[in-house]
C-alpha positions in Angstrom: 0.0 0.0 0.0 2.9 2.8 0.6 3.9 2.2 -3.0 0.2 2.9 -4.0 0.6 5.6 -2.1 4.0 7.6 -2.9 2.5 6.9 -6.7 -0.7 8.9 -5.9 2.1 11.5 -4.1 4.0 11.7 -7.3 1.0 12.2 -9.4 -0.8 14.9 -7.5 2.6 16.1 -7.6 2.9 16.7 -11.6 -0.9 17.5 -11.5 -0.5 20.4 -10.2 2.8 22.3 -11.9 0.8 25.0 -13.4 0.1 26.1 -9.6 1.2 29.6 -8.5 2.2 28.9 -5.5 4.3 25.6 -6.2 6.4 27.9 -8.9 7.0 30.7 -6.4 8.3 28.1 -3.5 10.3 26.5 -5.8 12.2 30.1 -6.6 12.6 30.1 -2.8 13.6 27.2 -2.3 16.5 27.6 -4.5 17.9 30.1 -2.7 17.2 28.6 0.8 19.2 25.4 -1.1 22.3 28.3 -1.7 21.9 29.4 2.1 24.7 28.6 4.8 23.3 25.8 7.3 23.0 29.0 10.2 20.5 30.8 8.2 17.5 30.7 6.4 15.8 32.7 3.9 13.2 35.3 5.4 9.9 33.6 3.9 7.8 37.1 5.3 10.9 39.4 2.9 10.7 37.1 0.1 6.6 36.8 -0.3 5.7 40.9 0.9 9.4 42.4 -1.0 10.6 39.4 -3.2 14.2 39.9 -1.4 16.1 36.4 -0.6 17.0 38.3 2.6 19.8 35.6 4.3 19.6 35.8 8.7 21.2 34.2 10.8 18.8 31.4 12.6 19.4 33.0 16.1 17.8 36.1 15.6 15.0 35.4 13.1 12.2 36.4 15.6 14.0 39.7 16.2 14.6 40.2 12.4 10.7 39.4 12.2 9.9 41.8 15.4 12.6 44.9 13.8 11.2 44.9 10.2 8.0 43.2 10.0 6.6 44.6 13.1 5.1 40.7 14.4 7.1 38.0 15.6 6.0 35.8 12.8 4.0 32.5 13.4 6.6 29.8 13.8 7.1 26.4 11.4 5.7 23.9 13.8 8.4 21.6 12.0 11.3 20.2 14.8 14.7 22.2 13.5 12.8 24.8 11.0 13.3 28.2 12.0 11.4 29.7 9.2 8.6 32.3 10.7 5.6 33.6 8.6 3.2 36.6 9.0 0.1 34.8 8.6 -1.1 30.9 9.2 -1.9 30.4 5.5 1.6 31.4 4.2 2.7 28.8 7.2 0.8 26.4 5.8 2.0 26.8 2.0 5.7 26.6 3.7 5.0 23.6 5.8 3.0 22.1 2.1 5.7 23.0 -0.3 9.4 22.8 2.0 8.4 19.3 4.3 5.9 17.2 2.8 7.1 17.4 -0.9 9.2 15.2 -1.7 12.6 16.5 -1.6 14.0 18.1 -4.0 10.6 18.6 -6.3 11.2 22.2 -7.1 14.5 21.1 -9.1 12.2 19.6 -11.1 9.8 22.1 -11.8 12.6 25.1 -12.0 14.7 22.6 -14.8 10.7 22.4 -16.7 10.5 26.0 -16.8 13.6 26.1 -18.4 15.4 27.8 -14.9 
């Protein structure tokens, strides 16, 4: 039955390449890919400015606090750091950078002829 199911996973996963949202994360994603293992990619810079804005995992929350005034809801994810201003972007980041199968948006990007 798990193969039955990672085949439905695959599927719904080239189903849906004409999805907004799927080509957006998997620009970020890129660039988090790029980032040194201490920092992440500001998810709240990169959807509100477009800016692949690099901090250093210790002081996202104040980064959040500083410039986008709200200490960001938090990636429930053990180990993620990543902080969003609202729980549907949170969502879309938990959807698109944990339960896709790694390394999907190489894929997609390589399609699109990035």
């Amino acid at each position: 039955m798990v193969v039955m199911e990672d085949e439905e996973e695959e599927e719904e996963e080239e189903n849906d390449d004409d999805d907004p949202d799927k080509k957006t994360y998997a620009v970020y994603l890129n660039h988090v890919a790029e980032t040194p293992k201490h920092s992440i990619v500001c998810l709240i810079c990169f959807l509100e400015k477009g800016k692949m804005k690099q901090i250093r995992k210790s002081s996202v929350e104040d980064h959040c606090r500083s410039l986008h005034n709200t200490p960001g809801i938090k990636c429930e994810k053990t180990g993620c750091m990543v902080r969003a201003k609202y729980r549907g972007d949170i969502g879309k980041h938990k959807k698109y950078c944990h339960d896709l199968k790694t390394g999907w948006w190489k894929k997609l990007r390589r399609h699109d002829g990035a």
